[in-house]
C-alpha positions as CSV (number, residue, x, y, z in Angstrom):
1,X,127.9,106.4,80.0
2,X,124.2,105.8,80.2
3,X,122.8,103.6,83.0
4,X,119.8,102.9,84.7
5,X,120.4,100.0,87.3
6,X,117.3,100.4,89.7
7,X,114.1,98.6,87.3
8,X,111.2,96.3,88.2
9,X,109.1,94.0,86.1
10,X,105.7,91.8,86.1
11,X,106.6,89.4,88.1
12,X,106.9,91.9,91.2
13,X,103.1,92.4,90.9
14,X,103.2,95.5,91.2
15,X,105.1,96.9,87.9
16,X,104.1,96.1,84.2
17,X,106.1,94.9,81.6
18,X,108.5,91.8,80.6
19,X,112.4,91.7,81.0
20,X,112.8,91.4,77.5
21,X,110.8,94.6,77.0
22,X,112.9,96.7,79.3
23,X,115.8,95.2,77.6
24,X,114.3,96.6,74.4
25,X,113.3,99.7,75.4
26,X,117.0,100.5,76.9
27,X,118.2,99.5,73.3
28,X,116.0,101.8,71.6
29,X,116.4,105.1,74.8
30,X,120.7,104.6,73.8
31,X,121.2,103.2,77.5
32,X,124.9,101.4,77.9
33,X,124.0,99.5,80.9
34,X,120.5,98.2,82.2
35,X,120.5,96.7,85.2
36,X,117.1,94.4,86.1
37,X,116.5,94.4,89.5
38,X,113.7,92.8,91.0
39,X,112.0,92.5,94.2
40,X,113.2,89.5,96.5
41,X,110.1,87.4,97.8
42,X,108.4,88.2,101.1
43,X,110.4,86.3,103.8
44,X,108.4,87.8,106.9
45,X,105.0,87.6,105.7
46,X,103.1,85.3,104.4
47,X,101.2,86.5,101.2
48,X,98.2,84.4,101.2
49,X,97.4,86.4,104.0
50,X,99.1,89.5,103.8
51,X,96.3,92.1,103.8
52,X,98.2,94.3,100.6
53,X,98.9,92.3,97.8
54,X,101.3,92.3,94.7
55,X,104.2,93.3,97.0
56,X,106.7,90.9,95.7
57,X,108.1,88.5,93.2
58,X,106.3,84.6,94.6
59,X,109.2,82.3,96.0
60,X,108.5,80.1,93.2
61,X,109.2,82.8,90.4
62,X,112.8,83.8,91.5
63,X,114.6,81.0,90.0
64,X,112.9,81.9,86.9
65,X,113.7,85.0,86.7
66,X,117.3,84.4,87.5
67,X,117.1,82.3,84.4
68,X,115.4,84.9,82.2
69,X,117.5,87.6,82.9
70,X,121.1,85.8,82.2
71,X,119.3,84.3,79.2
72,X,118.9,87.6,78.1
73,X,122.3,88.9,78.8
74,X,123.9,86.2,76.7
75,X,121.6,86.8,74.3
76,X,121.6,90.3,73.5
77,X,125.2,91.2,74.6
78,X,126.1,92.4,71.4
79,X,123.9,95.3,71.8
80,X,123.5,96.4,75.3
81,X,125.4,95.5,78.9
82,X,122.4,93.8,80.4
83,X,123.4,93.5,84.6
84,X,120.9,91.0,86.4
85,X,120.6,92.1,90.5
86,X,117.9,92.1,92.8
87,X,116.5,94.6,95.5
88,X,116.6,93.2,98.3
89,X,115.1,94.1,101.5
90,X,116.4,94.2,104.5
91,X,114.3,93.1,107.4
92,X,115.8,92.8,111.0
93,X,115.9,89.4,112.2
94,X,116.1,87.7,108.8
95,X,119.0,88.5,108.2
96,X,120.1,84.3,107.7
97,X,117.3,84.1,105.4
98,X,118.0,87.3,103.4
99,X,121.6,86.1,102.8
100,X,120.9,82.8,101.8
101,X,118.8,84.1,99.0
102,X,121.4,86.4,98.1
103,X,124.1,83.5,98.3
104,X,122.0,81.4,95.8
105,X,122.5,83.2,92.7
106,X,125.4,84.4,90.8
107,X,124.2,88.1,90.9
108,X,125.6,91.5,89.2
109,X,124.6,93.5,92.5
110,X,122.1,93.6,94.7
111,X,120.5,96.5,96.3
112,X,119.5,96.8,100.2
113,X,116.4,98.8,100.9
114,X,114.3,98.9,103.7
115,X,110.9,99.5,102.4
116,X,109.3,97.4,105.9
117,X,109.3,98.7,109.2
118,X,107.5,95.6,110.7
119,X,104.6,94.8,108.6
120,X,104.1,98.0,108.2
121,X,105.1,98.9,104.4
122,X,106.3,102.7,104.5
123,X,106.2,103.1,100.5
124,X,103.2,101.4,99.8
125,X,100.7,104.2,98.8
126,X,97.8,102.0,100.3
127,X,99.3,102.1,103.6
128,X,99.8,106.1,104.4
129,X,97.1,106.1,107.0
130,X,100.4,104.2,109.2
131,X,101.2,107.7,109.5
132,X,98.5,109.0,111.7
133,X,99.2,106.7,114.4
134,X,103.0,106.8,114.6
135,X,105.0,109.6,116.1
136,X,107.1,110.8,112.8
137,X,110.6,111.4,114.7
138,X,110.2,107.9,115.7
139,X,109.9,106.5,112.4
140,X,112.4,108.7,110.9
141,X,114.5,107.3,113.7
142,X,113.5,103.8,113.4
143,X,113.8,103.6,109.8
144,X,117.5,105.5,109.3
145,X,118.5,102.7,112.1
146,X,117.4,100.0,109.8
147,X,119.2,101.4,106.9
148,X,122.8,101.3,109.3
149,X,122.1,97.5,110.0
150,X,121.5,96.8,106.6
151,X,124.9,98.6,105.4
152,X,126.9,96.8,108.3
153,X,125.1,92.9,107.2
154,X,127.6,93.6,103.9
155,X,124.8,91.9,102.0
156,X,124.8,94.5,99.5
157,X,126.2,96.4,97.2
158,X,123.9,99.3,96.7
159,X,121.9,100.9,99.7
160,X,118.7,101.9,97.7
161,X,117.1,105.1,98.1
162,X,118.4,106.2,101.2
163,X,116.0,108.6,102.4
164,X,112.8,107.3,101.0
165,X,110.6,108.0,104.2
166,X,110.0,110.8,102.5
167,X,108.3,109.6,100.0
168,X,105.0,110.9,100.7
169,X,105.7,114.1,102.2
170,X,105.5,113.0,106.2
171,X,107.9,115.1,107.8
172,X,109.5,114.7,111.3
173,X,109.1,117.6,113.6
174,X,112.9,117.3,114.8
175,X,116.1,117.7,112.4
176,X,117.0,114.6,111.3
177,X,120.3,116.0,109.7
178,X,122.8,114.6,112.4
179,X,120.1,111.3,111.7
180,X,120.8,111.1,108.3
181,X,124.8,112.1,108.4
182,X,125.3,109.5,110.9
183,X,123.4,106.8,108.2
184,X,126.0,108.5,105.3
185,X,128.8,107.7,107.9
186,X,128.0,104.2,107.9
187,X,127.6,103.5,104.6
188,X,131.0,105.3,103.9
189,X,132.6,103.1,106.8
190,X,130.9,99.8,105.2
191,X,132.0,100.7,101.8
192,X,128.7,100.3,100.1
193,X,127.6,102.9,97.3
194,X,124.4,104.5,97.3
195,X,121.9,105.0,94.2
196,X,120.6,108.6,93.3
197,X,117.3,107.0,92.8
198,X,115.1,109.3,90.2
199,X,111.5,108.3,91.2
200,X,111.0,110.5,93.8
201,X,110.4,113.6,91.5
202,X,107.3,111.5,90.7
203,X,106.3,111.3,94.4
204,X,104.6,113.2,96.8
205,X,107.7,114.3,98.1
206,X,108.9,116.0,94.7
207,X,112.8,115.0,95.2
208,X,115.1,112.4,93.9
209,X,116.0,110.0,96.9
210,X,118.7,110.9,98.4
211,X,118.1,114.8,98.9
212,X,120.5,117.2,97.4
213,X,122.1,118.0,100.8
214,X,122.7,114.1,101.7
215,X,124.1,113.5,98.1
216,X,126.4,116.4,99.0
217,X,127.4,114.7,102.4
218,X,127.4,111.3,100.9
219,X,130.4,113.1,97.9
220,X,132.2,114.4,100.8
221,X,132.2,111.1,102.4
222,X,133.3,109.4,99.5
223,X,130.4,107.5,98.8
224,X,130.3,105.8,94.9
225,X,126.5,106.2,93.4
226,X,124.9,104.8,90.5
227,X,121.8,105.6,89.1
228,X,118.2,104.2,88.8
229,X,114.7,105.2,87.6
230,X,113.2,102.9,89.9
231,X,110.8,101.9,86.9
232,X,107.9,100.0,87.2
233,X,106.5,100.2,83.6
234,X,109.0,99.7,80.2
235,X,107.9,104.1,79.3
236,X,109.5,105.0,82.2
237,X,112.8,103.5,82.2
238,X,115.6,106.2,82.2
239,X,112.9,109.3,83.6
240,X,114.3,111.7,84.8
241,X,117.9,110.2,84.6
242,X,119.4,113.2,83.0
243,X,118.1,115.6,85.7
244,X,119.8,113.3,88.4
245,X,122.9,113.2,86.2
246,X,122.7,116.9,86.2
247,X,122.5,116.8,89.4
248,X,125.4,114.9,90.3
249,X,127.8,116.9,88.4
250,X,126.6,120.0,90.3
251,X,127.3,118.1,93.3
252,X,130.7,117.4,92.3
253,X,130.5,113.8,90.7
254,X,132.6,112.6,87.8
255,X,132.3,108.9,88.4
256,X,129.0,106.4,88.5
257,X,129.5,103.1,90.5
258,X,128.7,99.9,87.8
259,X,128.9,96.4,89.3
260,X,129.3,92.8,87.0
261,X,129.9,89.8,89.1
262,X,129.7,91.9,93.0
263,X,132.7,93.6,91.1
264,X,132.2,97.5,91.8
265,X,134.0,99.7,89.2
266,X,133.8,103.1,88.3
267,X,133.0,105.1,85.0
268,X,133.3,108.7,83.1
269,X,129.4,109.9,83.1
């Protein structure tokens, strides 16, 4: 079974690339399942005056996307399982507005990341210098927190990559292993899956997101995981998806989490 459920298109402004042409480029890389997965709209900042642009799909666009994307998985069903979602942060406070988003459309999945702590954008590579006036334990701290609240909302059905604080090499002074184990915990207890999220070996950081050792814990926990590239460009859907499939055999995995209709089921990999 070959999946790649974690992608992003133009509309995000930030990523390149049509739905159609992701659809076409899974056809022609032999993927079963492609799961398009957009950004959900700013809800706690207001883009017109948002300092960093091009964070996010416009309010105005989502509906249209919706419509594209189950357009195209009527349309080219006899050819490829085409799974329409959306990634969809979790922001503390807006948590009425996150789910009413998430209520209005008859989605495949949705993922939960946290990619904002405050307006502060932690994987934005324009906004590293946030860094160097934080204390590091703190915003390890602060942003594994975040990732608990969004498993307990039950919003979603993925918690998307887990540990990307990483991302561009910051490290906390402390170990944050009990940190991240007690983040696992809750996920296991909420019964959401986790993605093994490729990208990261294009980062900074040099590792998939989640670390080895926390997909180990998250197997031992029981945790489902599906897989993602986390592409932003059409060339790079599916990298490095057979290095994290690799990966997850060594860790012990048979099974990858795929989702139609909320529905979570499990496949041979």
């Amino acid at each position: 079974m070959q999946i790649d459920y974690h992608t992003h298109h133009v509309r995000c402004g930030h990523a390149e690339g049509t739905l159609e042409q992701y659809v076409q480029k899974a056809i022609e890389i032999g993927l079963d399942h492609i799961g398009l997965s957009d950004h959900m709209p700013l809800i706690h900042l207001d883009p017109e005056t948002y300092p960093f642009k091009g964070m996010a799909m416009p309010y105005e666009e989502l509906p249209h996307y919706v419509e594209e994307a189950f357009a195209l998985k009527s349309s080219y069903a006899d050819r490829i399982q085409i799974r329409v979602g959306m990634e969809a942060d979790y922001i503390e406070g807006y948590e009425d507005e996150i789910r009413k988003l998430i209520e209005a459309y008859p989605w495949d999945y949705v993922i939960g990341s946290v990619h904002f702590l405050g307006d502060w954008d932690i994987t934005d590579f324009r906004q590293t210098e946030g860094w160097s006036t934080r204390d590091a334990n703190e915003v390890y701290r602060r942003y594994y927190d975040a990732i608990r609240k969004a498993a307990k909302t039950g919003f979603y059905d993925i918690i998307g990559h887990v540990d990307v604080i990483k991302r561009f090499g910051f490290k906390p002074t402390e170990d944050m292993t009990e940190v991240e184990n007690e983040t696992l915990r809750t996920i296991a207890e909420c019964g959401t899956a986790i993605e093994l999220n490729a990208s990261g070996l294009r980062m900074p950081c040099a590792e998939m997101f989640p670390s080895r050792r926390m997909l180990a814990e998250a197997k031992r926990l029981g945790i489902p995981v599906t897989l993602g590239s986390d592409a932003h460009q059409p060339e790079r859907l599916g990298q490095y998806l057979n290095e994290a499939r690799n990966t997850l055999k060594e860790v012990g995995f048979t099974q990858l989490a795929v989702f139609e209709r909320r529905i979570r089921s499990l496949v041979s990999f």
